[in-house]
N, C-alpha and C positions, 0 to 999 in steps of 0.2 A: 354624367351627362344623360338627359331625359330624352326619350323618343318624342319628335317634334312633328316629323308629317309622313304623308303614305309615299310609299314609292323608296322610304330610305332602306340600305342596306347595311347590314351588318355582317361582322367576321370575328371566330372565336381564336387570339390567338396562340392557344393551347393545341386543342384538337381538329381546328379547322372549320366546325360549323359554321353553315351561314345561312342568315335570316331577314327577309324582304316584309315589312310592316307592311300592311294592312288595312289594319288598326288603331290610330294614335289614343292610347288609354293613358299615354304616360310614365312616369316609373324610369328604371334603366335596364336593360336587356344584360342577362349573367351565364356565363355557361363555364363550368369546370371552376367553378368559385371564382372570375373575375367579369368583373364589364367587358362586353362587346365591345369591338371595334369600329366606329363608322366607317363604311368604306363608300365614298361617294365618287 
């Protein structure tokens, strides 16, 4: 799953990180070797 628009948030669920786009450049957001989690 690609990053789609600003405002989405994301959650790593390994370690916990979490990450508020910005930026819509695309791609898929990865932390501790897996995909990010949408958390909407």
């Amino acid at each position: 799953m690609g990053v789609s628009e600003i405002g989405e948030k994301y959650v790593c669920n390994i370690c916990g990180n979490e990450v508020e786009v910005t930026i819509v450049g695309g791609g898929a957001l990865v932390c501790c070797g897996e995909e990010m989690e949408l958390v909407k």
